[in-house]
C-alpha positions as CSV (number, residue, x, y, z in Angstrom):
1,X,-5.2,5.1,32.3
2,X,-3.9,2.5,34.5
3,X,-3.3,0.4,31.5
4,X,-1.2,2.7,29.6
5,X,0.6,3.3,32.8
6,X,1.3,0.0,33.9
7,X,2.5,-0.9,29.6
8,X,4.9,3.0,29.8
9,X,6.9,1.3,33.3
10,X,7.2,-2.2,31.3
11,X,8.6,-0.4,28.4
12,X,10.5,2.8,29.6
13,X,12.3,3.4,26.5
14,X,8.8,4.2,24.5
15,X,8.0,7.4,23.2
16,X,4.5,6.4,21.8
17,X,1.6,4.5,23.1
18,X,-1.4,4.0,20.9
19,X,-5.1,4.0,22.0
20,X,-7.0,3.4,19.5
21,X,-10.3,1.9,17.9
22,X,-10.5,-1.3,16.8
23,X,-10.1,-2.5,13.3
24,X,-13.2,-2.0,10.4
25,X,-16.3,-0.5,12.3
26,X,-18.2,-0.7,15.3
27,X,-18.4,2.7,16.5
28,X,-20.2,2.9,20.3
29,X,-24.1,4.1,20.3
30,X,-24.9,4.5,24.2
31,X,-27.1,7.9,24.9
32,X,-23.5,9.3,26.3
33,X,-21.6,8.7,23.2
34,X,-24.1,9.7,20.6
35,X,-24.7,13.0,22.2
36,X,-21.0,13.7,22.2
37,X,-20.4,12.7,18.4
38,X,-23.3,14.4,17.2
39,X,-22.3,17.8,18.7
40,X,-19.0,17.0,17.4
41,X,-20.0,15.9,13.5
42,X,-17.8,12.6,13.9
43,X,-17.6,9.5,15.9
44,X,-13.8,11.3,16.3
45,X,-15.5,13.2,19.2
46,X,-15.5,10.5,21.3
47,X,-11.7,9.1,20.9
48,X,-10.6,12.8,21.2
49,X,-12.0,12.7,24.5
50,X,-10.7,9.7,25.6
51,X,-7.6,10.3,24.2
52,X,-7.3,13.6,25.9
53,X,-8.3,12.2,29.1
54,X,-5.7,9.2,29.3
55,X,-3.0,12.1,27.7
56,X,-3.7,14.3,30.4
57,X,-3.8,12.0,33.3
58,X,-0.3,10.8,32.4
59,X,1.7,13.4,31.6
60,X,3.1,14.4,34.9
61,X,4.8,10.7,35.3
62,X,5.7,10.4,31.8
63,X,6.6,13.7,30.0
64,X,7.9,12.6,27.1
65,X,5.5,10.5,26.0
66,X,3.1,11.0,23.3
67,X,-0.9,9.2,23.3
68,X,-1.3,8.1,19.5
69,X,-4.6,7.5,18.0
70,X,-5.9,6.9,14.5
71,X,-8.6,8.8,12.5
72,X,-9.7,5.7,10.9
73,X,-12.8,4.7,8.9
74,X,-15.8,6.2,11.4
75,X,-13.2,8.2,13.3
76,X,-10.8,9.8,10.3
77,X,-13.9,13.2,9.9
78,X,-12.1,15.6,12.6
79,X,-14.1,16.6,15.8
80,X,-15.8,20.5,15.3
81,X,-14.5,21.9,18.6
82,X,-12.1,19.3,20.6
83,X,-8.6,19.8,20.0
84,X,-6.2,17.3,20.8
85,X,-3.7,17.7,23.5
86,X,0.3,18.9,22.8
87,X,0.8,14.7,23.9
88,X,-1.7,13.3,21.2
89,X,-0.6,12.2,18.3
90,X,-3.8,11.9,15.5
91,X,-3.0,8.7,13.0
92,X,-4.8,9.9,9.8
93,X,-5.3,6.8,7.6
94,X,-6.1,6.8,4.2
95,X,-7.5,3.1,3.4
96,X,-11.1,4.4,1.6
97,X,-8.6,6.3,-1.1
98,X,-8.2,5.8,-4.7
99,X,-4.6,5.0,-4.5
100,X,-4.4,5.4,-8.3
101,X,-4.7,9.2,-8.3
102,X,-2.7,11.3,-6.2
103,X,-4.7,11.9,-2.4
104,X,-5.1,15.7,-3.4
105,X,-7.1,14.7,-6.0
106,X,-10.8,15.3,-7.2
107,X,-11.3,11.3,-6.4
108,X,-9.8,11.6,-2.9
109,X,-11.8,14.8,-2.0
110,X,-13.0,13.4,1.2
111,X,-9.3,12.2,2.6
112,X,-8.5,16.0,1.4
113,X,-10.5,17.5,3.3
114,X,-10.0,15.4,6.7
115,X,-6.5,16.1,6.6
116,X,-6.5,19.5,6.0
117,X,-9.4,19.9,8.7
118,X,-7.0,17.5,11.1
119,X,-4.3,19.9,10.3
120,X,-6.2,23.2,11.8
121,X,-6.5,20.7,14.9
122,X,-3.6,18.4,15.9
123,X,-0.6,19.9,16.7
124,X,1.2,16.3,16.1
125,X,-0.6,14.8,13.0
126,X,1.1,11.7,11.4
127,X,-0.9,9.5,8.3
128,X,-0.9,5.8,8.3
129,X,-0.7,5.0,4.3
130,X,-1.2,1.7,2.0
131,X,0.8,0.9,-0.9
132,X,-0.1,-2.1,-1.8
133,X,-2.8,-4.4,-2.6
134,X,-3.8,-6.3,0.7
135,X,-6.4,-9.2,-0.8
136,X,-3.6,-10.1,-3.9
137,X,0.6,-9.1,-3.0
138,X,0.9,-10.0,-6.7
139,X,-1.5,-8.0,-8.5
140,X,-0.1,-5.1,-10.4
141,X,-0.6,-2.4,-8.6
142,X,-0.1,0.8,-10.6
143,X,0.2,3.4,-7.1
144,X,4.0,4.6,-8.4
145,X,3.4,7.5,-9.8
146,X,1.2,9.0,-7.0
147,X,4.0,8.0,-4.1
148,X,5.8,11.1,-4.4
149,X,2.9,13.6,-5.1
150,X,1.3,12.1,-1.9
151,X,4.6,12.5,0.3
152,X,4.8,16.4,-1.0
153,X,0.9,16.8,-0.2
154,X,1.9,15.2,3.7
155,X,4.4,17.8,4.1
156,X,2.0,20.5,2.7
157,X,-0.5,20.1,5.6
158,X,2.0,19.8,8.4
159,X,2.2,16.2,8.6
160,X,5.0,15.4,11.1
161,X,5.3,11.6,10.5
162,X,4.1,9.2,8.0
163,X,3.8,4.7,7.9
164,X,3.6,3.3,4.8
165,X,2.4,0.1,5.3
166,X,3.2,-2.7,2.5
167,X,3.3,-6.1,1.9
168,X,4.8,-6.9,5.3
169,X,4.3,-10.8,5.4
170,X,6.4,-11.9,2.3
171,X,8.5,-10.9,-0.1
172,X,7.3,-11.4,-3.3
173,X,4.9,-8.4,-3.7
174,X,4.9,-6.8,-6.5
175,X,7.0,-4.0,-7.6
176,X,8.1,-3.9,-3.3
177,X,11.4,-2.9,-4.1
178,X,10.9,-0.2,-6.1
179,X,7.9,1.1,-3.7
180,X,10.7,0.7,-0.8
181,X,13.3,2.8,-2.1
182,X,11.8,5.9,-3.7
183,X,9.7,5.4,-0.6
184,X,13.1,6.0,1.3
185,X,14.1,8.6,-0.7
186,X,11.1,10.4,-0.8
187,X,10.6,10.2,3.4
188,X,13.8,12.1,3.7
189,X,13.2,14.4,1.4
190,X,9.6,14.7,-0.2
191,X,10.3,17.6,-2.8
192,X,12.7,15.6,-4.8
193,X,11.6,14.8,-8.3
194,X,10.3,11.2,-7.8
195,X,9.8,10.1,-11.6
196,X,14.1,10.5,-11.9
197,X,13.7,8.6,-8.6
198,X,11.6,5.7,-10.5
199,X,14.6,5.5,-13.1
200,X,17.2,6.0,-11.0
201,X,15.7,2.9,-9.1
202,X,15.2,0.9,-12.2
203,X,18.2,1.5,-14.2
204,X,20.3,0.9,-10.7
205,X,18.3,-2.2,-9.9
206,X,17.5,-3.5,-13.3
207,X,20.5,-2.7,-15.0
208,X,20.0,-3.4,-18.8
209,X,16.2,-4.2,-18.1
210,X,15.5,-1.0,-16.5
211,X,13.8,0.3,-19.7
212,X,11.0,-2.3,-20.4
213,X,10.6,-2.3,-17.0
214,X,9.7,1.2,-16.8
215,X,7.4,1.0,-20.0
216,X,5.7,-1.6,-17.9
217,X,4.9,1.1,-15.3
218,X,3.8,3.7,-18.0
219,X,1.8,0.9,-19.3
220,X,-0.4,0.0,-16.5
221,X,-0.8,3.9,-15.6
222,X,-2.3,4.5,-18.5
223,X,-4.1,1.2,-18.7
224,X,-5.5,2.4,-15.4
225,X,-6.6,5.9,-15.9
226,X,-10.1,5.8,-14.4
227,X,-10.3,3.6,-12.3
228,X,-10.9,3.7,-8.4
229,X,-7.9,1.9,-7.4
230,X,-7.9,0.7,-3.9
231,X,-6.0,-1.5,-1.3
232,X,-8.5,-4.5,-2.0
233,X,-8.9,-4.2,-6.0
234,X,-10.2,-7.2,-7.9
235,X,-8.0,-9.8,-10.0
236,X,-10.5,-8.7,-12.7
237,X,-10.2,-5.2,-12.7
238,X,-10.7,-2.9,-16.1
239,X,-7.2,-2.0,-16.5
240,X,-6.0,-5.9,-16.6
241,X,-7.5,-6.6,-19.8
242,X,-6.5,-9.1,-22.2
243,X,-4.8,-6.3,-24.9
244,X,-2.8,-4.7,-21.7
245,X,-1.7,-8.2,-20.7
246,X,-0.4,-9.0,-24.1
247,X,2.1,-6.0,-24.1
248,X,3.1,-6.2,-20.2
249,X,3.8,-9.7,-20.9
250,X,6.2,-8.6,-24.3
251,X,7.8,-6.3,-21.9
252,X,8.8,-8.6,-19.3
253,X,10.1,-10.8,-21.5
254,X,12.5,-8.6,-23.6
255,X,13.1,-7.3,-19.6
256,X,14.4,-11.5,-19.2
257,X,16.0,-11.6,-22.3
258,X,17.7,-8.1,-21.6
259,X,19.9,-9.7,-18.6
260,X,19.7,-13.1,-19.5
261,X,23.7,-13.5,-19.4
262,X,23.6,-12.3,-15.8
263,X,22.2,-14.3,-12.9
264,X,21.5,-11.6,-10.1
265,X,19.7,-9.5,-12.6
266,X,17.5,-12.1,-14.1
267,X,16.6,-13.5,-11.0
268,X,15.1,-9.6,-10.2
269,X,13.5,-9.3,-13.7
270,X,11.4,-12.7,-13.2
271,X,10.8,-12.2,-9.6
272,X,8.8,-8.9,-11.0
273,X,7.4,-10.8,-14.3
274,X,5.5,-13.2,-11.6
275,X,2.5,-10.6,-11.1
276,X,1.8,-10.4,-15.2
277,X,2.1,-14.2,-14.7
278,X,0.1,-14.3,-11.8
279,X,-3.3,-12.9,-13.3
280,X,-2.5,-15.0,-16.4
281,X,-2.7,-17.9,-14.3
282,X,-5.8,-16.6,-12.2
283,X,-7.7,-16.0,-15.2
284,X,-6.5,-18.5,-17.8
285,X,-10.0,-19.4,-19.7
286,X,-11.2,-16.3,-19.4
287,X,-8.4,-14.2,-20.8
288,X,-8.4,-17.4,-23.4
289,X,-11.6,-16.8,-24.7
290,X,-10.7,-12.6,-25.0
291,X,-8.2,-13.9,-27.2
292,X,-10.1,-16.3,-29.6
293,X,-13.1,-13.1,-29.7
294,X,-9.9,-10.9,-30.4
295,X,-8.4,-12.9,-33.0
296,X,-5.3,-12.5,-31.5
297,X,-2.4,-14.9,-30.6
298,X,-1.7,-16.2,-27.5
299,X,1.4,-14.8,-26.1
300,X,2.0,-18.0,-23.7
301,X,2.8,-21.3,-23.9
302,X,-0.7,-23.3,-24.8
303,X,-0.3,-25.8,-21.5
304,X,-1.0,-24.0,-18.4
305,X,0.9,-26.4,-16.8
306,X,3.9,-25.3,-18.1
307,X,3.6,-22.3,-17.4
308,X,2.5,-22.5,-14.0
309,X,5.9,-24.9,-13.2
310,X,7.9,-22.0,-14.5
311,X,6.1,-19.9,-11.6
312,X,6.3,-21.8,-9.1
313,X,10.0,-22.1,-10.1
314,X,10.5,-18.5,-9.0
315,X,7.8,-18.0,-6.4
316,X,9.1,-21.3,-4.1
317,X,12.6,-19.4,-4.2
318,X,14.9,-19.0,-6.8
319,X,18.3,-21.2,-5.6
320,X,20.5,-19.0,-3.8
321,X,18.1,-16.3,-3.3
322,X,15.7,-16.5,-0.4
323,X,13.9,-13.1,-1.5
324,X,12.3,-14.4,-4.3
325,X,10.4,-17.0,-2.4
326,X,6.9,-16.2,-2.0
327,X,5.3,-17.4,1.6
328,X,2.2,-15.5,1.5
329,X,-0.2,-14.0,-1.5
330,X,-2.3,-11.6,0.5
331,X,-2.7,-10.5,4.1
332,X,-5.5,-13.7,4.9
333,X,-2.6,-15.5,4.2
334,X,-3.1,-17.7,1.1
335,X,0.0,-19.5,-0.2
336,X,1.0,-20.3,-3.5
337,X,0.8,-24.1,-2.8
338,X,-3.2,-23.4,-2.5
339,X,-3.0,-21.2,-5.3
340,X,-1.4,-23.6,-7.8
341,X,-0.4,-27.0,-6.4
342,X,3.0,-28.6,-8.0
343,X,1.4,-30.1,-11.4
């Protein structure tokens, strides 16, 4: 209590204060504890209490402050009786979802019903989200088409604030400029129709290459149907097969050769061609080998040399355009240096 205190007079202009858990697990087990989160169904028992507790003691000095706290991992079940105070905010998070299907889907049962059960409870529930892929930035990621479904299914249980979190280390990631804008759009106003959002976004940003691009994203949606999609999917996952590969690749380059007279718009198209590239360049002899067993030809240059300098080109920034310069490939903070030195 002290602490939050002594942090609410350091920053007077604060609204929020989280208390929280710590990151990943590591729930406590003393006799105390365990009694209280086994009457309760959920480890959330406990941080309810506390959380109630520090709201409570504080509220006479500061108002208009609210407590936030997330329902994370061992925490995100709601608590059978506790309610939170009018001052707590509850931070629903969603990492453990299959970020492929929308969250009011069968796959994402569980997350359905914690936040509807969170919803009978917390008079101020907000939902910390993921939208990308934190172990690879560049790995496709094929999440779009579940954004807006998921925004309208916030707003259907009374969600009163959401965070998206993304790639927030580098630019770079992929498709984080599409992701940010109908994100944008869709936090102001969830019930818009967020496919004519996705061309809107594409034909504005794109220009010429707006189309392939967005046969790109129908591509990988389909090429994805299946499978459990979440914020730490493999290089190697199903959907990135060599077949897929082949056409995403096509598409990306009819996308360069679409705006190939105009500078700005080229320099977008390859800055989103680098995650096609990307597990090309990952998984070179493998998706080689697909191709010989396929019979197929290679829709590359032979020398991965040469194709790797034409990434780095892009992903050590484009001259003139500091936002295509990748620093970082994934939150532990790999670079593309250690991913592929200068040949």
């Amino acid at each position: 209590v002290e602490q939050v205190r002594q942090q609410l007079r350091q920053s007077p202009q604060a609204s929020i204060i989280s208390v929280s858990q710590n990151d990943c697990f590591g729930p406590c087990e003393c006799a105390n504890c365990r009694a209280l989160d086994d009457a309760e169904g959920s480890h959330s028992g406990t941080m309810i209490a506390l959380v109630n507790y520090i709201a409570e003691k504080i509220a006479p000095d500061f108002p208009n402050v609210a407590v936030d706290t997330l329902a994370y991992q061992y925490t995100r079940k709601p608590p059978r009786t506790l309610r939170p105070r009018p001052n707590v905010i509850v931070r629903l998070c969603s990492i453990e979802c299959n970020f492929r299907e929308p969250l009011d889907q069968p796959s994402n049962a569980g997350f359905g019903d914690d936040i509807r059960g969170w919803a009978k409870l917390a008079g101020r529930l907000y939902v910390w989200d993921y939208v990308t892929d934190f172990g690879n930035y560049l790995k496709p990621h094929p999440n779009w088409f579940s954004l807006g479904p998921n925004l309208r299914f916030f707003q259907t249980n009374h969600v009163r604030g959401v965070f998206e979190e993304g790639a927030y280390q580098s630019h770079g990631s992929e498709m984080a400029e599409l992701r940010a804008w109908v994100l944008a759009q869709l936090l102001y106003n969830p019930r818009q129709d967020d496919r004519a959002l996705i061309r809107e976004f594409l034909d504005g940003y794109y220009g010429p290459a707006g189309k392939p691009v967005e046969s790109y994203l129908e591509l990988l949606h389909n090429a994805s149907q299946g499978f459990n999609l979440t914020c730490y999917s493999p290089i190697d996952a199903p959907f990135l097969h060599f077949k897929t590969l082949v056409d995403a690749e096509k598409l990306w380059q009819d996308a360069e050769q679409a705006v190939a007279g105009d500078e700005e718009l080229l320099a977008r198209v390859r800055l989103g061609h680098l995650p096609v590239r990307y597990i090309w360049l990952s998984r070179w002899d493998a998706l080689r080998q697909e191709c010989t067993a396929a019979g197929a030809k290679w829709p590359l240059s032979d020398s991965r040399q040469k194709v790797t300098v034409e990434w780095r080109a892009v992903a050590d920034g484009l001259p003139g355009k500091p936002w295509t310069k990748v620093t970082v490939m994934n939150e532990g903070g790999s670079t593309p240096e250690g991913f592929l030195p200068h040949p």
